[in-house]
N, C-alpha and C positions, 0 to 999 in steps of 0.2 A: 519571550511572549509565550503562554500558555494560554490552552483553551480547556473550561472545563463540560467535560460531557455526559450523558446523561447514564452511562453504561461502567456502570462501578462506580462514577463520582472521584475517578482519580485525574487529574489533569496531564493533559496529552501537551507535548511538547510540538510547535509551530517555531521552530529556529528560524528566526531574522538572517538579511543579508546571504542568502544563497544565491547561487546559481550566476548567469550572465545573461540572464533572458531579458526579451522585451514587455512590451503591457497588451496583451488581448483580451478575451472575454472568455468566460468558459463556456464549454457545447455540453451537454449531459442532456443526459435518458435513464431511464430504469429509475429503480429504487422504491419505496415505498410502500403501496396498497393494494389490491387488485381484486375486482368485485368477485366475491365468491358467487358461486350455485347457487346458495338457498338465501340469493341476494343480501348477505352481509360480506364483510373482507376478508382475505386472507393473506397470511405475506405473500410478496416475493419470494421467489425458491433462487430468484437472478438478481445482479443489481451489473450496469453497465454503465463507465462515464469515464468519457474522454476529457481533459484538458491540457491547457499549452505548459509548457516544461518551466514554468515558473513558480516562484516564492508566492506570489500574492494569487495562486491557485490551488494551495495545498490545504485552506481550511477550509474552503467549499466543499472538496472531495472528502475531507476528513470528515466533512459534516453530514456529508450524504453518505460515506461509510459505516458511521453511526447510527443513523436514522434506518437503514438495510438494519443491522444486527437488533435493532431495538424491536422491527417489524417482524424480523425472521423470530423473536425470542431465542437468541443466543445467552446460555449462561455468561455472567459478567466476563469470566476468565478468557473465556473463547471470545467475546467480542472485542476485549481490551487486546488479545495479542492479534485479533486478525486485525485492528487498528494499528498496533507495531508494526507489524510485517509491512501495510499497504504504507504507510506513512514514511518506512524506511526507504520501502523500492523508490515513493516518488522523491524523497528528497533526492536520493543517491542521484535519479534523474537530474534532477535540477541542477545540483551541487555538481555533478561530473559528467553527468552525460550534454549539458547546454555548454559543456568549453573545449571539448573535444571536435574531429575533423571526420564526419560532419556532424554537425553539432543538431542535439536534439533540440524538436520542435515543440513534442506533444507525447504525453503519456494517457497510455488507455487500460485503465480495470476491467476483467470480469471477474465477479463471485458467483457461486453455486452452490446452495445447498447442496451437500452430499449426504445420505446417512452417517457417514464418519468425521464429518467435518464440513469445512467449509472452502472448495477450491477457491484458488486466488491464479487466477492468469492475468500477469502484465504484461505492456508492450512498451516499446519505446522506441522511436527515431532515431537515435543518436547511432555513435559508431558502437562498433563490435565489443559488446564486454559477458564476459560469462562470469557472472556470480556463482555460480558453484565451482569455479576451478577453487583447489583448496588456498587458503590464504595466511598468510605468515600471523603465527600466534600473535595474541595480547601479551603486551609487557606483563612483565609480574612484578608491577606497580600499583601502587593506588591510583585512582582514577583520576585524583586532581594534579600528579603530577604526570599522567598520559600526555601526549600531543593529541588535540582534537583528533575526533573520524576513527575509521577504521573499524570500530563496532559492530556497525550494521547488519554486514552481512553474518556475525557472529550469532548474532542476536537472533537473526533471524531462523537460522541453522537450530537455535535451542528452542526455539516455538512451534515452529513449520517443519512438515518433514516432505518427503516424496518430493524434493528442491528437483528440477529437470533445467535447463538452458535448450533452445534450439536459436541459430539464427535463421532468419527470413530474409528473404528479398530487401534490404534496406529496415531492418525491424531487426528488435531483440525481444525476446521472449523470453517471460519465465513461468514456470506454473508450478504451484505446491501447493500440500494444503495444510490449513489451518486444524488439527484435530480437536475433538470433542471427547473431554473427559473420560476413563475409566475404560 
């Protein structure tokens, strides 16, 4: 399943059958418009929204991901890979962090305008994983003969930089940011 959006006109991938989660609703805030001063709008400089660590919660969030970069005026490039980046952390959530012990619930974004980019703090319930510990290279294969997965965090590494891990109280955290050309 693909979805296509409205920030470059490339279609974002939404992979079917993840995860091990149940059916809730999603919770979200932020995003969007905010009455300026000389009473017309301006972006968000933030965009904030929590949902449950599920498949059928990852095109909402991609959608309000969008909708943030379209408001903020991110050049296309920078909005399609801060869409990578947030689209990979939640899968990974879904896909790995909802079958592990204890299994995550719920994942939470924040964005931030930065003058250099665009911070990306995520969280997630699930057990212990540090995505920056380094990780065993890509086959030097073609892609259709890979074993699915694994990508991700590569992926993310070559978009994002200033990648950091802390664990929390019951929470993982990661924070990078998304840079802005030139």
């Amino acid at each position: 399943m693909t979805r296509r959006g409205t920030t470059g006109g490339l279609p974002a991938p939404v992979r079917p059958g993840l995860g091990c989660g149940g059916n809730n609703s999603v919770a979200a805030r932020g995003g969007g418009a905010v009455q300026g001063r000389a009473g017309g709008t301006a972006p968000d400089t933030s965009f904030e929204r929590s949902v449950p660590a599920r498949e059928d919660a990852l095109a909402g969030l991609l959608d309000a991901v969008e909708s943030f970069a379209a408001a903020a005026g991110l050049p296309p490039l920078v909005a399609n890979r801060l869409l990578l980046v947030v689209e990979e952390l939640a899968v990974n959530t879904v896909t790995h962090g909802t079958c592990g012990e204890p299994p995550a619930t719920g994942f939470h974004i924040r964005l931030r305008l930065a003058p250099d980019g665009v911070s990306v703090e995520a969280e997630d319930d699930g057990r212990e994983f540090d995505p920056t510990r380094p990780v065993a290279p890509l086959p030097d294969q073609p892609l259709a003969a890979r074993a699915p997965g694994g990508a991700g965090l590569h992926i993310i590494g070559r978009v994002a930089t200033d990648l950091a891990y802390r664990r929390l109280p019951g929470r993982n955290r990661l924070t990078c940011l998304v840079p802005l050309p030139g």
